[in-house]
VOZANU-357456 format. One record per residue (C-alpha): residue in three letters; x negated, y negated, z negated. Coordinates in steps of 0.5 Angstrom, whole numbers, padded with zeros to 4 digits, always signed. Layout:
# residues N
AlaXYZ
...
This chain:
# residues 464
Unk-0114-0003-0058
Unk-0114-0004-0066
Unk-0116-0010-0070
Unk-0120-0010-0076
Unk-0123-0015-0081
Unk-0129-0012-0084
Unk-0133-0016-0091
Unk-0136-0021-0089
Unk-0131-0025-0085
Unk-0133-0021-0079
Unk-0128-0020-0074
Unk-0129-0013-0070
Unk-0125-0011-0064
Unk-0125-0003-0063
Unk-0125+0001-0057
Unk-0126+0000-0049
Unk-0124-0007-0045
Unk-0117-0004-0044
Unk-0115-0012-0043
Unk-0110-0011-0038
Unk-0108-0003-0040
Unk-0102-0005-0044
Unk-0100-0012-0041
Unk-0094-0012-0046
Unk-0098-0011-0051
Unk-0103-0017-0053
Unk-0109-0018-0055
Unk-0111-0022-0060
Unk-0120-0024-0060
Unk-0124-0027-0065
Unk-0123-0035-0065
Unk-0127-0041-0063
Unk-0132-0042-0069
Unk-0129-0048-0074
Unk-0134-0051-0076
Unk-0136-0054-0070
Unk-0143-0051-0070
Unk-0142-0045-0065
Unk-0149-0043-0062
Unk-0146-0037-0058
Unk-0141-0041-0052
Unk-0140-0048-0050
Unk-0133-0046-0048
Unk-0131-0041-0053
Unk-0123-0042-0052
Unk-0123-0040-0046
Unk-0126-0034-0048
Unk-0121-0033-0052
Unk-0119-0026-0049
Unk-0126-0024-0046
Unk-0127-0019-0053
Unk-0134-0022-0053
Unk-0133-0029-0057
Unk-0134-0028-0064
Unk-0135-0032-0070
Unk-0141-0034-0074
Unk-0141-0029-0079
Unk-0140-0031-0086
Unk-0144-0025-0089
Unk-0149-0024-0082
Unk-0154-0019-0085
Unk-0147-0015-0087
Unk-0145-0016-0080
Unk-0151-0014-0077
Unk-0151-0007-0081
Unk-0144-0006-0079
Unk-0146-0006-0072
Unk-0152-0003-0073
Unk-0149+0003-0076
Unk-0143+0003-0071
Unk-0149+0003-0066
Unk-0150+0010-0069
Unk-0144+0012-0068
Unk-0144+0010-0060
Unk-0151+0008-0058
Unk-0147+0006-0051
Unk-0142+0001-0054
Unk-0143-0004-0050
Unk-0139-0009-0054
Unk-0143-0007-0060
Unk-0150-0008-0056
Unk-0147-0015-0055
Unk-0145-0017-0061
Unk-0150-0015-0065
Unk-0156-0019-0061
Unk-0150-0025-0063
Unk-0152-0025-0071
Unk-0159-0023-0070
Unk-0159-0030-0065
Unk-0156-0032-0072
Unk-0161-0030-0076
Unk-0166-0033-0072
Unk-0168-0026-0069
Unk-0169-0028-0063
Unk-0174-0023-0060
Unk-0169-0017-0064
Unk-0162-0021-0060
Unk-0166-0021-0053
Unk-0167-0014-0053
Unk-0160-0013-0056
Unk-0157-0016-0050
Unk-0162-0014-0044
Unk-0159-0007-0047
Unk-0152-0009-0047
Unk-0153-0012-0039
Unk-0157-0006-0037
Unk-0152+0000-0039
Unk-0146-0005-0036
Unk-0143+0001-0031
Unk-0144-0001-0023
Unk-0136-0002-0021
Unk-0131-0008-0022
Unk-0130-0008-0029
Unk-0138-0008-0030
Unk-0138-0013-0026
Unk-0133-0017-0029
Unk-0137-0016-0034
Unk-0143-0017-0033
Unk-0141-0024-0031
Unk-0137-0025-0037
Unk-0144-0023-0041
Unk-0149-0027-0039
Unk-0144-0034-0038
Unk-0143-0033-0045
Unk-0151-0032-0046
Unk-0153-0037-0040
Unk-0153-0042-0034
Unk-0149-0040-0029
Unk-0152-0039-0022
Unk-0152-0035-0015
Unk-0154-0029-0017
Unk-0149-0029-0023
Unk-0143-0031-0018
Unk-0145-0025-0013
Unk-0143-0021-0020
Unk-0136-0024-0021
Unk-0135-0023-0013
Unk-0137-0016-0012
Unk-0132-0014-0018
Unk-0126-0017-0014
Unk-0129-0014-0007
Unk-0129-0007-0012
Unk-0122-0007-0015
Unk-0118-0013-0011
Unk-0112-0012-0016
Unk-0117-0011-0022
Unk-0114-0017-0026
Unk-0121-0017-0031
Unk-0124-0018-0025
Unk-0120-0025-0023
Unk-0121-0027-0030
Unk-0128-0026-0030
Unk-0129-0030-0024
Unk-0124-0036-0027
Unk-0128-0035-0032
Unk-0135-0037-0028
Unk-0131-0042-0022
Unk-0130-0046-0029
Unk-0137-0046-0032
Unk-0138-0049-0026
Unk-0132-0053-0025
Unk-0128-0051-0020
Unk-0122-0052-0023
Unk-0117-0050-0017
Unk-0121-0044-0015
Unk-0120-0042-0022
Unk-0113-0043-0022
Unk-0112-0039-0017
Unk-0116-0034-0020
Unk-0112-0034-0026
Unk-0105-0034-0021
Unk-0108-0027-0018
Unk-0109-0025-0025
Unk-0102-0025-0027
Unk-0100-0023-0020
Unk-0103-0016-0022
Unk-0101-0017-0031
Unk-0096-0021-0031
Unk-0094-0020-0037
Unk-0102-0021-0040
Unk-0103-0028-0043
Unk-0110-0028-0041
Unk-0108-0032-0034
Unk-0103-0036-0038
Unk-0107-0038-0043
Unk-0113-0040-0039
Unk-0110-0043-0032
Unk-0106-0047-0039
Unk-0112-0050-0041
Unk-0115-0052-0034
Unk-0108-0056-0032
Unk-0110-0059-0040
Unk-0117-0062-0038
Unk-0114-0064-0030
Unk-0108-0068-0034
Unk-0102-0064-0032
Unk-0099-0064-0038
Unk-0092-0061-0037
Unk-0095-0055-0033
Unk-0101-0054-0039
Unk-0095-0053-0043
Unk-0091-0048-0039
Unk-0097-0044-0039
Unk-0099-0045-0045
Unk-0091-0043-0048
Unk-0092-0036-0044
Unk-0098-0035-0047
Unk-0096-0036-0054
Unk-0090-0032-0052
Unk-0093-0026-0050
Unk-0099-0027-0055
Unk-0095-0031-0061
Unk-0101-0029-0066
Unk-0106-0033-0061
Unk-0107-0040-0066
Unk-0111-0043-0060
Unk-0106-0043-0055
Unk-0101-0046-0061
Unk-0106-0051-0062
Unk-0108-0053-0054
Unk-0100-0053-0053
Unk-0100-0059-0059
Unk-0105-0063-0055
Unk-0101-0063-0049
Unk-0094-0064-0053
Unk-0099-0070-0056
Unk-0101-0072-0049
Unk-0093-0072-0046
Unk-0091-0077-0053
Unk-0088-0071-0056
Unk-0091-0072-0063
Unk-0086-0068-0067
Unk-0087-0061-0063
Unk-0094-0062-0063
Unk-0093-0062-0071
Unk-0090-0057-0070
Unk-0095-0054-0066
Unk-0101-0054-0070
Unk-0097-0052-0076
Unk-0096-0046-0073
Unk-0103-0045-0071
Unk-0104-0046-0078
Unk-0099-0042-0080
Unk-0103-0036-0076
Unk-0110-0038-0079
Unk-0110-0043-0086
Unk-0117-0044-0083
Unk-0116-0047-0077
Unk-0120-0053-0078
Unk-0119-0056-0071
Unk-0112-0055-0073
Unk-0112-0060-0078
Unk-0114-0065-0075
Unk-0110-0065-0069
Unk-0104-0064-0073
Unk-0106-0071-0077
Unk-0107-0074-0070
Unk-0100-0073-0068
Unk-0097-0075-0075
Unk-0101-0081-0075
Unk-0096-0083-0068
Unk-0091-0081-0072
Unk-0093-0087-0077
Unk-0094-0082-0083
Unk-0101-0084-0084
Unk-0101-0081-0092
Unk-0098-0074-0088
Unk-0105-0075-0083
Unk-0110-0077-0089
Unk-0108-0070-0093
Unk-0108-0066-0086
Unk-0115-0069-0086
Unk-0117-0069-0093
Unk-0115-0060-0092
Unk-0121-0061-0085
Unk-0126-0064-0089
Unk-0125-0059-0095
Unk-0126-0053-0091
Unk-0131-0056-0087
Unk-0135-0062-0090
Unk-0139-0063-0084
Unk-0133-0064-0079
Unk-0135-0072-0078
Unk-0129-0073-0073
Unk-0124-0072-0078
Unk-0127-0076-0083
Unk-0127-0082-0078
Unk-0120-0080-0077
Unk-0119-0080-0084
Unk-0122-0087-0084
Unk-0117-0090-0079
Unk-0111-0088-0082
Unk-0113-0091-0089
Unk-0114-0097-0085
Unk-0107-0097-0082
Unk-0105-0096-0090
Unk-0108-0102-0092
Unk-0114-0098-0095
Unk-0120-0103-0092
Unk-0125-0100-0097
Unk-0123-0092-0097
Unk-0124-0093-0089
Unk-0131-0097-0089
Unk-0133-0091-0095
Unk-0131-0086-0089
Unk-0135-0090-0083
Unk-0141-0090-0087
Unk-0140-0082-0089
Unk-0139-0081-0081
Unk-0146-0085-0079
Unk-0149-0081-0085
Unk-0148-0074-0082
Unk-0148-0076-0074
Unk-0152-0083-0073
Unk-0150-0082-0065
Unk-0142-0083-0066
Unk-0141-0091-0062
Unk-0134-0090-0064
Unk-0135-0090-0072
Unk-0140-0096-0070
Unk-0135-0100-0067
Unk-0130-0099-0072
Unk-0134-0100-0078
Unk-0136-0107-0074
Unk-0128-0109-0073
Unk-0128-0108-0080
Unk-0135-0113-0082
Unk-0132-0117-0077
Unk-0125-0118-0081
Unk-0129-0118-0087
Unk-0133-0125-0085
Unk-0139-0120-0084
Unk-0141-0122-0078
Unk-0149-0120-0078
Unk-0147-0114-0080
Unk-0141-0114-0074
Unk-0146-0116-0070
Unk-0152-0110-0071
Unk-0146-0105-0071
Unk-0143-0108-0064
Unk-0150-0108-0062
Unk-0152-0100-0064
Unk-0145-0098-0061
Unk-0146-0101-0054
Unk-0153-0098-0054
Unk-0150-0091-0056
Unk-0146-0093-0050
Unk-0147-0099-0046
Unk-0140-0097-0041
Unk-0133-0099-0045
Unk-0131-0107-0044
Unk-0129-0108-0050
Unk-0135-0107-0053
Unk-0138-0113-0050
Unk-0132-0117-0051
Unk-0132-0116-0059
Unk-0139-0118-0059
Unk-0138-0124-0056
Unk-0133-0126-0061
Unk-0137-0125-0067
Unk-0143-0128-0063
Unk-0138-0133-0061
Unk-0137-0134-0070
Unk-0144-0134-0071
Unk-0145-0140-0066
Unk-0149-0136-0061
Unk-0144-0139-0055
Unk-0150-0137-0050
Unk-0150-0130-0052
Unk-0142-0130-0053
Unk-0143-0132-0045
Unk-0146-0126-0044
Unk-0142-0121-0046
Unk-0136-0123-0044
Unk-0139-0124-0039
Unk-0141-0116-0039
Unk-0134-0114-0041
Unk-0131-0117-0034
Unk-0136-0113-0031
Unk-0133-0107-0033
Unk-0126-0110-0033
Unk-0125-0114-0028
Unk-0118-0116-0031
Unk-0120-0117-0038
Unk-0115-0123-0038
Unk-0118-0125-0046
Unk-0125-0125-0044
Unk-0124-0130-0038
Unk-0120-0134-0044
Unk-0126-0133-0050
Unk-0132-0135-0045
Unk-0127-0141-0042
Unk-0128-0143-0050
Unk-0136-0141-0050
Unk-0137-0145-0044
Unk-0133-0151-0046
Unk-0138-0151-0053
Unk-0144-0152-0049
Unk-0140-0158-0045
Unk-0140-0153-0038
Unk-0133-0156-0036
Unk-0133-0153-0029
Unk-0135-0147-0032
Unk-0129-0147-0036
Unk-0124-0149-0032
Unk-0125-0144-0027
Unk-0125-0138-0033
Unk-0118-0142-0035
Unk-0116-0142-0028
Unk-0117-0134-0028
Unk-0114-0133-0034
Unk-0107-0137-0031
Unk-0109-0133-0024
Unk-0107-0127-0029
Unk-0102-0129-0034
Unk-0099-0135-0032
Unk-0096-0137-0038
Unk-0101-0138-0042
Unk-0100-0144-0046
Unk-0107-0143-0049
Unk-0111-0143-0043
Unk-0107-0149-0039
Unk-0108-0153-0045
Unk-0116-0152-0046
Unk-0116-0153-0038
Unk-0113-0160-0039
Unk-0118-0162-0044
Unk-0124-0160-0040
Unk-0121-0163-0033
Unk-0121-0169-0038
Unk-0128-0169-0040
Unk-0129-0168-0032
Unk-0124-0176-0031
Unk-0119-0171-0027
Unk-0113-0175-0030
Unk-0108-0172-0025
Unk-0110-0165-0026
Unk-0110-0166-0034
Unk-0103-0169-0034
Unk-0100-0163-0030
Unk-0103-0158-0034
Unk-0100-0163-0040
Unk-0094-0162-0037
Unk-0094-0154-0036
Unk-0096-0154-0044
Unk-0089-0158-0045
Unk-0086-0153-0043
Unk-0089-0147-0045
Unk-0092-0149-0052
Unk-0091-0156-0054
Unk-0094-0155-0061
Unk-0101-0155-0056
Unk-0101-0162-0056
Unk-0100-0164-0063
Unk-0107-0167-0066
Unk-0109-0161-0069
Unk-0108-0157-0064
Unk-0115-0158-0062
Unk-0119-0156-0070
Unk-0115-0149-0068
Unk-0119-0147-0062
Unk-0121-0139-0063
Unk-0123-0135-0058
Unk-0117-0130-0057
């Protein structure tokens, strides 16, 4: 199997599926498309070894007439069928890309590796269905100790979001190549998703130890280095990533993430800046990019990202909800408020959403509408300790005593040291003349927090 890069940027794999012929010797296919814009496959890592994933072309006319004229060479290559109908989907020549296809599927031979492939092609193509999976199966029940025919039905039992099966496919798998790094690589990547991290990344380690030119299997290792805390080796993860493909956008990234836990937030800036460049449009490295400003102190540079973010991507809530925490901080609290608004609309779920809204329209005087998002954020999370106490403060405002004192109440049922919340307790049992009740809770506030009770204690009443 030989491994050409032809002008144009177009990765070409020569030769016949052969993936497990030589299990020592690995397999390197084309990469996931960095630019985030991968028409052709939904999960392109984890058809990193099916020969069939390829990146948009750089030059697709060019690709398209190196294809055509190895199609001349071999009108039955399967491979160039296949990818040929991918760069004329490129080029927006969809009826030319169907028939390149349809032939590619027609000439599959009818044994367990046409099968397997078969099944690989039209996942990379299309929704998985039952007839599909009939495909996967046969090609096991043709060649039980075929390990192309297990991966193709790990492949499928993914899509479909059967992750054990898979893993036990990818198991079988190795049980037949052991030395392969294809069922390391793709059992690695589903013990990621399921949170196994510890597992992910002795997969993944084997992969890389049989395939050590595989830049995506770095960076998956990075990410469960990252998510096991282990931030200096997935540094030095995505560095190696990087290392194999200078390119490697989503490597970038990630490395930045990993040196912003490590509190090296200029190092993650430059990471981020090299993202951007090679790909101006990628919105997540730019709001990234605007996190680490703000843990630098750079309020303006991060505002200028945010809004660079929601100009490329108007749907990403999580740029909204920054840039409202960041209005909110600046005492532009009109303009918090319509970014709050538009993230809980983009997605009305998380709690903290509704709280921070409660703040700003708690500033704006709005303590009704502050009710009710707090409110909405105890009803996502029923231990928001913080939303118990803020609508506490809300209700006392509008003089809803009782409504306040069982807020506060909450708020000591969950932290029974909060000097804030006994305090404000007392002062709504003394607006309600519970005399006895508001002097028990003087008296815890003595001892937690005596400063409570100074005159102007109650001038600084903020939600907290």
């Amino acid at each position: 199997m030989a491994r050409h890069l032809r002008p144009g940027g177009f990765l070409v794999v020569v030769g016949c599926i052969g993936l497990f012929v030589m299990p020592s010797v690995a397999i390197y296919a084309a990469q996931p498309n960095t630019e985030a814009t991968d028409i052709y496959v939904s999960r392109a890592d984890g058809f990193y070894y099916s020969e069939l994933v390829l990146l948009q072309a750089e030059d697709p006319s060019q690709a398209l007439k190196q294809l055509t004229v190895r199609l001349e060479i071999n009108p039955k290559d399967i491979r160039a069928l296949f990818k040929r109908g991918m760069v004329r989907a490129q080029l927006q020549d969809m009826p030319g890309a169907a028939a390149d296809i349809q032939d590619a599927l027609a000439q599959t031979p009818v044994d367990a590796i046409g099968y397997a492939d078969s099944c690989l092609m039209r996942l990379l193509i299309g929704r998985p269905s039952v007839a599909l999976e009939s495909h996967c199966e046969e090609s096991v029940r043709l060649a039980p100790g075929e390990p192309r025919a297990y991966y193709a039905r790990g492949m499928f039992r993914t899509e479909v979001g059967r992750k054990l099966d898979a893993i036990e496919d990818f198991t079988m798998l190795m049980r037949y190549a052991p030395l392969s790094a294809a069922g390391y690589y793709n059992r690695g990547l589903i013990r990621s998703e399921l949170g196994e991290y510890s597992a992910a990344r002795e997969d993944l380690s084997s992969a890389v130890r049989f395939d050590p030119r595989n830049p995506v299997a770095f960076k998956h290792r990075g990410h469960a280095n990252l998510n096991l805390k282990e931030f200096i080796l997935a540094v030095d993860d995505y560095t190696a990533a990087i290392a194999i493909d200078a390119r490697y956008v989503f490597a970038y990234n990630s490395r930045g993430i990993a040196k912003g836990k490590l509190g090296d937030h200029q190092g993650a800036i430059g990471d981020y800046n090299i993202a951007v460049e090679l790909s101006p449009t990628y919105s997540l490295a730019i709001r990234n990019r605007a996190g680490a400003k703000l843990d630098l102190g750079d309020s303006a540079g991060a505002m200028e990202d945010l809004n660079a973010v929601l100009r490329l991507d108007p749907s990403d809530g999580h740029a909204y909800n920054k840039r409202a925490s960041l209005k909110y901080e600046k005492h532009d609290y009109r303009g918090s408020l319509e970014d709050y608004s538009q993230a809980i609309r983009l997605n009305p779920e998380p709690a903290q959403r509704y709280y921070n809204r409660g703040l700003v329209k708690y500033m704006l005087l709005d303590y009704a509408g502050a009710i009710r998002d707090f409110t909405g954020a105890i009803e996502r999370s029923p231990n928001h300790t913080k939303a118990y106490y803020s609508r506490g403060l809300a209700h006392g405002e509008l003089q809803d005593y009782q409504s306040a004192i069982s807020d506060y109440s909450e708020v000591i049922s969950r932290d029974p040291d909060h000097a804030d919340a006994y305090y404000y307790r007392g002062k709504a049992k003394q607006h309600m003349k519970d005399v006895f009740g508001m002097l028990n809770d003087y008296r815890r506030v003595l001892l937690l927090k005596p400063s409570l009770l100074m005159p102007e204690a109650l001038k600084n009443a903020m939600p907290q």
